[in-house]
N, CA, C and O atoms as a GROMACS GRO file, in nm:
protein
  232
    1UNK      N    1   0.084  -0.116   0.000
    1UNK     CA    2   0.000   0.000   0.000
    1UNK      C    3   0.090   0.125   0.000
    1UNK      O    4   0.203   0.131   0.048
    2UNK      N    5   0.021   0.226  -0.063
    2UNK     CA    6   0.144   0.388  -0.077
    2UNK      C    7   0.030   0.437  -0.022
    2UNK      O    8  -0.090   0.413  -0.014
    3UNK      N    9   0.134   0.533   0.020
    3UNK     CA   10   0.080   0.667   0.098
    3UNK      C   11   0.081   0.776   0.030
    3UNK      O   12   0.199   0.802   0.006
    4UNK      N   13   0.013   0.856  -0.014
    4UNK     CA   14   0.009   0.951  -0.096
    4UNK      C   15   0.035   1.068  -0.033
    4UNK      O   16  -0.031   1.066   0.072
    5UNK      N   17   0.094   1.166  -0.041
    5UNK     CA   18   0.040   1.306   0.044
    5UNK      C   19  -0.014   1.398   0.008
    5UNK      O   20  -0.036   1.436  -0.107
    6UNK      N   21  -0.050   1.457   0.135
    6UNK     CA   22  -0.195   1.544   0.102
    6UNK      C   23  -0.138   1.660   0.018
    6UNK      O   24  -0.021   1.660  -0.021
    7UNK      N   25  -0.219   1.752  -0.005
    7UNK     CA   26  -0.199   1.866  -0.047
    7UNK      C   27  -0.149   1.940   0.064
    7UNK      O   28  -0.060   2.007   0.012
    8UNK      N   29  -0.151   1.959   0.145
    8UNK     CA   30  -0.063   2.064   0.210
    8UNK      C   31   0.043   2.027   0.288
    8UNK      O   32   0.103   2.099   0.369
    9UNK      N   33   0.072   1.863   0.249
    9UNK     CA   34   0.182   1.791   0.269
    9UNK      C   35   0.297   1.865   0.151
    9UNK      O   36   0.406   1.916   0.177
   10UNK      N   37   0.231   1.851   0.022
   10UNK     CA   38   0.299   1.896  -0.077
   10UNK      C   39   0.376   2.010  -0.085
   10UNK      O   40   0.488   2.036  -0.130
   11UNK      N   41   0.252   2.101  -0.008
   11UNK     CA   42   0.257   2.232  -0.062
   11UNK      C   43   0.357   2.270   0.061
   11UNK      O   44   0.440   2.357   0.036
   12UNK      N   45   0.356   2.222   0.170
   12UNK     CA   46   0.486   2.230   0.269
   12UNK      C   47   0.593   2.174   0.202
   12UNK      O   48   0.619   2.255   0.113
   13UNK      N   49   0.643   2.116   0.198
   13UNK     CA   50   0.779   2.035   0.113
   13UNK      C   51   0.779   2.100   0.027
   13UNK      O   52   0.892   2.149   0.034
   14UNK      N   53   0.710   2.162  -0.097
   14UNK     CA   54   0.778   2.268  -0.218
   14UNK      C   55   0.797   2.403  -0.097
   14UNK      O   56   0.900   2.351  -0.054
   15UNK      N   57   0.784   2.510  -0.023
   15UNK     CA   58   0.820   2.595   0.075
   15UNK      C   59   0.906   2.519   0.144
   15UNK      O   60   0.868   2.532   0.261
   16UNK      N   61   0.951   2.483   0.144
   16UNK     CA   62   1.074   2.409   0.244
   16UNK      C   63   1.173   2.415   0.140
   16UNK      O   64   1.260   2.498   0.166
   17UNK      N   65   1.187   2.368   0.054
   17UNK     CA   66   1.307   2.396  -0.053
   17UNK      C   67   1.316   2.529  -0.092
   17UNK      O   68   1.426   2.584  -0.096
   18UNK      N   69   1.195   2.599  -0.128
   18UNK     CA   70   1.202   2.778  -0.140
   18UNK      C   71   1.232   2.837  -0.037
   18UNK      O   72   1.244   2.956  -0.063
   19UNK      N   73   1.259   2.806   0.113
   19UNK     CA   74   1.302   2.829   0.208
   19UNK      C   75   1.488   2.841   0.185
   19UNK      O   76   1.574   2.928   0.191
   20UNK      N   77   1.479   2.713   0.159
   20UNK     CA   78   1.603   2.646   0.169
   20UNK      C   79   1.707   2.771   0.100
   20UNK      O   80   1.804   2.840   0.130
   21UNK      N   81   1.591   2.740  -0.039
   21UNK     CA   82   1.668   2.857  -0.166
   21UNK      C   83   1.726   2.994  -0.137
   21UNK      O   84   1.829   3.053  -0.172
   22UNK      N   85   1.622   3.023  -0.061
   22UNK     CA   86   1.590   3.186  -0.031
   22UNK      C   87   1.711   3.175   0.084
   22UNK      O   88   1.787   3.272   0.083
   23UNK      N   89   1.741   3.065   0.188
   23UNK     CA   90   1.858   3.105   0.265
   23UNK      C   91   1.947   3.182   0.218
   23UNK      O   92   1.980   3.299   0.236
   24UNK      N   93   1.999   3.053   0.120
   24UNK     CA   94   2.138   3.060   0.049
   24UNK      C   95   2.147   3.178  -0.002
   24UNK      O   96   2.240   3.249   0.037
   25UNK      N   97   2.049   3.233  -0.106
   25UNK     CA   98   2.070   3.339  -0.190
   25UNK      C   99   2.112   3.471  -0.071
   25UNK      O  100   2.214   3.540  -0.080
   26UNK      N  101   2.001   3.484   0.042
   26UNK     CA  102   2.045   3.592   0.108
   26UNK      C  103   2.204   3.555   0.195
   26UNK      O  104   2.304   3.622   0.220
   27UNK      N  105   2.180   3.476   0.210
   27UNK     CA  106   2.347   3.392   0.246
   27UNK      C  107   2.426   3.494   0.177
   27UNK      O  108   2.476   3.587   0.240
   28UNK      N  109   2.442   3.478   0.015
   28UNK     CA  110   2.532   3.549  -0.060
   28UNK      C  111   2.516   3.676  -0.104
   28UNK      O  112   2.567   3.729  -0.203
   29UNK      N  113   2.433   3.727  -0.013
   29UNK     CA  114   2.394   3.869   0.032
   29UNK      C  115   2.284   3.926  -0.108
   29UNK      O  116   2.292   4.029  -0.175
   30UNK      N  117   2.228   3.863  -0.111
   30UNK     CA  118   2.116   3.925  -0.239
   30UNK      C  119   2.025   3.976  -0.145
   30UNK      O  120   2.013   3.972  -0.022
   31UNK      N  121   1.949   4.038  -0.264
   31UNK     CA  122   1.834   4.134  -0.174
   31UNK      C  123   1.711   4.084  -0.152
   31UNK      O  124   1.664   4.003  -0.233
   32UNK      N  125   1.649   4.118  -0.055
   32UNK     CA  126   1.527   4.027  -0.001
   32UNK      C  127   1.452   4.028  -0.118
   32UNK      O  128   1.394   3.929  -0.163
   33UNK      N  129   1.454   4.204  -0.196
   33UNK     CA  130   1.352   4.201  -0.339
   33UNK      C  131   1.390   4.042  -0.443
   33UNK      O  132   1.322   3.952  -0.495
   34UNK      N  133   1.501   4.068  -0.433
   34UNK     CA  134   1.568   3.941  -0.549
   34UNK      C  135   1.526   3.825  -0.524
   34UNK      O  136   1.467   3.757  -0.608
   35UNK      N  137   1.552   3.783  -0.395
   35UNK     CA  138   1.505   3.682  -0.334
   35UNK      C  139   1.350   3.631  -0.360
   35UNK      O  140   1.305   3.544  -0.436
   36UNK      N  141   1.287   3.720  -0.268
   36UNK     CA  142   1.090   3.694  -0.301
   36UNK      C  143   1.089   3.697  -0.464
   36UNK      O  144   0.992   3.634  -0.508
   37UNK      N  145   1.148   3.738  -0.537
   37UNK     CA  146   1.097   3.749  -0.692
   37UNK      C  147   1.148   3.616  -0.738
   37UNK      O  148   1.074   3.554  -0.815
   38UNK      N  149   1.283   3.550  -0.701
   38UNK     CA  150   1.317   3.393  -0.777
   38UNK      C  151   1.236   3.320  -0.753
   38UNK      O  152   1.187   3.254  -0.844
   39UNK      N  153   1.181   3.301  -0.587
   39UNK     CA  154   1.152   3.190  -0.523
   39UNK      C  155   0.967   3.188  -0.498
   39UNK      O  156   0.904   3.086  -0.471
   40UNK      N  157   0.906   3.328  -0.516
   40UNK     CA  158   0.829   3.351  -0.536
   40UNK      C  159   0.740   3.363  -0.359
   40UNK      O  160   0.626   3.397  -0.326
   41UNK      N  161   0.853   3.319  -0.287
   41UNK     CA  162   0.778   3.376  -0.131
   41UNK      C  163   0.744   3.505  -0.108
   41UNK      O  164   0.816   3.594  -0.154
   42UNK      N  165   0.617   3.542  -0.025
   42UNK     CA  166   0.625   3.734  -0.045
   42UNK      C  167   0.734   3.761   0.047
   42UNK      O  168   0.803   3.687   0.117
   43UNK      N  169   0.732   3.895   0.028
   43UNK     CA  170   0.870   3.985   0.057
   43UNK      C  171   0.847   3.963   0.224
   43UNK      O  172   0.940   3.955   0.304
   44UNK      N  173   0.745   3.958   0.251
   44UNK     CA  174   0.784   3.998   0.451
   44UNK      C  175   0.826   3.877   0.497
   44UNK      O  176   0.911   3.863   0.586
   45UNK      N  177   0.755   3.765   0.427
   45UNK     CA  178   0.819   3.625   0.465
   45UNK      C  179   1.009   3.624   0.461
   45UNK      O  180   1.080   3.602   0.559
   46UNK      N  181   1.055   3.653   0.327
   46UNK     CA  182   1.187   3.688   0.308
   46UNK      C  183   1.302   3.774   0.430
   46UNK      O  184   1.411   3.751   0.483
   47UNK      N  185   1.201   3.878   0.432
   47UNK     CA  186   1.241   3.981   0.554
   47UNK      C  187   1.255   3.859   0.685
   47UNK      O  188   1.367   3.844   0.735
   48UNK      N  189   1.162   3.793   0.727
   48UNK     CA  190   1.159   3.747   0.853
   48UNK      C  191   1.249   3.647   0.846
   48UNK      O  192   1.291   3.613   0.957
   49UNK      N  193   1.299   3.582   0.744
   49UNK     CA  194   1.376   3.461   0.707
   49UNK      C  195   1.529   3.536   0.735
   49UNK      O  196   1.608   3.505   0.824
   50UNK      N  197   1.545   3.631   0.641
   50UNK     CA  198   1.611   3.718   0.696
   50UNK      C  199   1.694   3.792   0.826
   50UNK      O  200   1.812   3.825   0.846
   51UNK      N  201   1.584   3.799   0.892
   51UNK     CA  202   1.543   3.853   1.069
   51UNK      C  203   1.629   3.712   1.114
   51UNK      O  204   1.746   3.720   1.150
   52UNK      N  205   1.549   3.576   1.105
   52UNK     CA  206   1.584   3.453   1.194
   52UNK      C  207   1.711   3.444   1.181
   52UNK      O  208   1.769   3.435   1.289
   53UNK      N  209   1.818   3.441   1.035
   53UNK     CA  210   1.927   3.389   1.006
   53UNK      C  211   2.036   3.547   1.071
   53UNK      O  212   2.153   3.527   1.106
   54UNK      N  213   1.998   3.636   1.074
   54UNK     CA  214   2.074   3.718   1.135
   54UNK      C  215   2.025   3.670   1.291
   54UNK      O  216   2.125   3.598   1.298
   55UNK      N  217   1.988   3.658   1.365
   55UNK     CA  218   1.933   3.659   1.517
   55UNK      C  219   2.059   3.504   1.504
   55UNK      O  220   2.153   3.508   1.583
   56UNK      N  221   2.050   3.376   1.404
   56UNK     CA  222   2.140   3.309   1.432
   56UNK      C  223   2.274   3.307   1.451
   56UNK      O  224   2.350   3.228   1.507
   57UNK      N  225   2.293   3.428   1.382
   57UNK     CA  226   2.433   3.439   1.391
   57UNK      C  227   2.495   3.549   1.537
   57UNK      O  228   2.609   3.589   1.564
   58UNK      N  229   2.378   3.567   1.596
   58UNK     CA  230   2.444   3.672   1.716
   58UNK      C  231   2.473   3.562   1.835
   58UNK      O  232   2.522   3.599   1.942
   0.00000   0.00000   0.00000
């Protein structure tokens, strides 16, 4: 028997790699605009992703 997943199984796991994406890019210092426009997350999400990975590094 398979297990299928749900839709918002899915739709979590594709945002988890656009997460992932959006690290790296601001990692290599791109701009949150640049960022939300590749990966297609909105901009405040970016900002806060942003926010967390600086708060990690203090």
């Amino acid at each position: 028997m398979t297990v299928d997943m749900s839709d918002f199984d899915k739709s979590m796991a594709v945002f988890s790699k656009q997460e992932q994406i959006a690290r790296k890019m601001l990692a290599r210092n791109m701009s949150p605009e640049e960022v939300a426009e590749v990966t297609d997350i909105p901009l405040y999400l970016v900002h806060e992703i942003k926010k967390d990975m600086e708060l990690a590094e203090a």
